[in-house]
N, C-alpha and C positions, 0 to 999 in steps of 0.2 A: 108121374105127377100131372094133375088135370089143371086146366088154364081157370083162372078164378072167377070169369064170366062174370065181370065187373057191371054194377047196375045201370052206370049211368056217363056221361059223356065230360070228359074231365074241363070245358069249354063251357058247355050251356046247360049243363045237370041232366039234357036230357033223358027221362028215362031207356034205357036199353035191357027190355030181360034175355033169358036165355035166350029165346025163339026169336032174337031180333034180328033178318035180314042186312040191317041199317049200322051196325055196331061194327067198326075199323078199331086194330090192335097195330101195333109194332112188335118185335122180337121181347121189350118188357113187358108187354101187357096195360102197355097205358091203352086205355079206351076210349074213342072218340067216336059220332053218331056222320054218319053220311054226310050230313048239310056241314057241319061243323069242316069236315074233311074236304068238301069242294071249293068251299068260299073264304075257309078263310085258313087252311093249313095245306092244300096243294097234296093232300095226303103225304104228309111229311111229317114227324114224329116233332112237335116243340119240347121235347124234354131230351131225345137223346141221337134226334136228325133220320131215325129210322125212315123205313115207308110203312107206310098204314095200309093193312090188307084186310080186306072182312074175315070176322069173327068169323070159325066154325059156327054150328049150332051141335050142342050137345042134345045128344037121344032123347027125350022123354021120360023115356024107361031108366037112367043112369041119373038124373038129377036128383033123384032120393038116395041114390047111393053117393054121389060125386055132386052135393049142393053148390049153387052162384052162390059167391061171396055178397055180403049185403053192404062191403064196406065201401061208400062212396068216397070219391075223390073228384075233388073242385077245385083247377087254378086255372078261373078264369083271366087274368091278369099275365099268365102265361100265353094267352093264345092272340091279345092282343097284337094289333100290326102284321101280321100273316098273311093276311085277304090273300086269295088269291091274284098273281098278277103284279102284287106287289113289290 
């Protein structure tokens, strides 16, 4: 089973495509974009206390076979209060 290479950053929508550098996952696959994970979640999962490690990037060649999911996910209200340092 291939990871769902989620669009967008479950905090600030930002977009994240496959090829993005910048996209942090936990062990669920919740999806969060770099800035999000510095400033204000410590790279720490606010849904289920995981750590946040960069997204693989899948092949090129394999995303027509094994497409990103298009389906976004946004709770910003989740990520409230986290700041880092906090």
């Amino acid at each position: 089973m291939a990871l769902e290479l989620r669009p967008g950053c479950e905090c600030c929508d930002r977009d994240l495509p496959p090829e993005s550098l910048e996209a942090y996952v936990c062990t669920f696959e919740c999806t969060f974009c770099l800035s999000c994970c510095q400033t204000r979640l410590n790279f720490v999962c606010p849904n289920c206390g995981g750590e946040l490690v960069r997204r693989p990037v899948r092949p090129a060649a394999l995303l027509t076979k094994h497409p990103a999911t298009t389906k976004r996910i946004l709770k910003p209200e989740g990520c409230q209060g986290l700041e880092a340092g906090a």
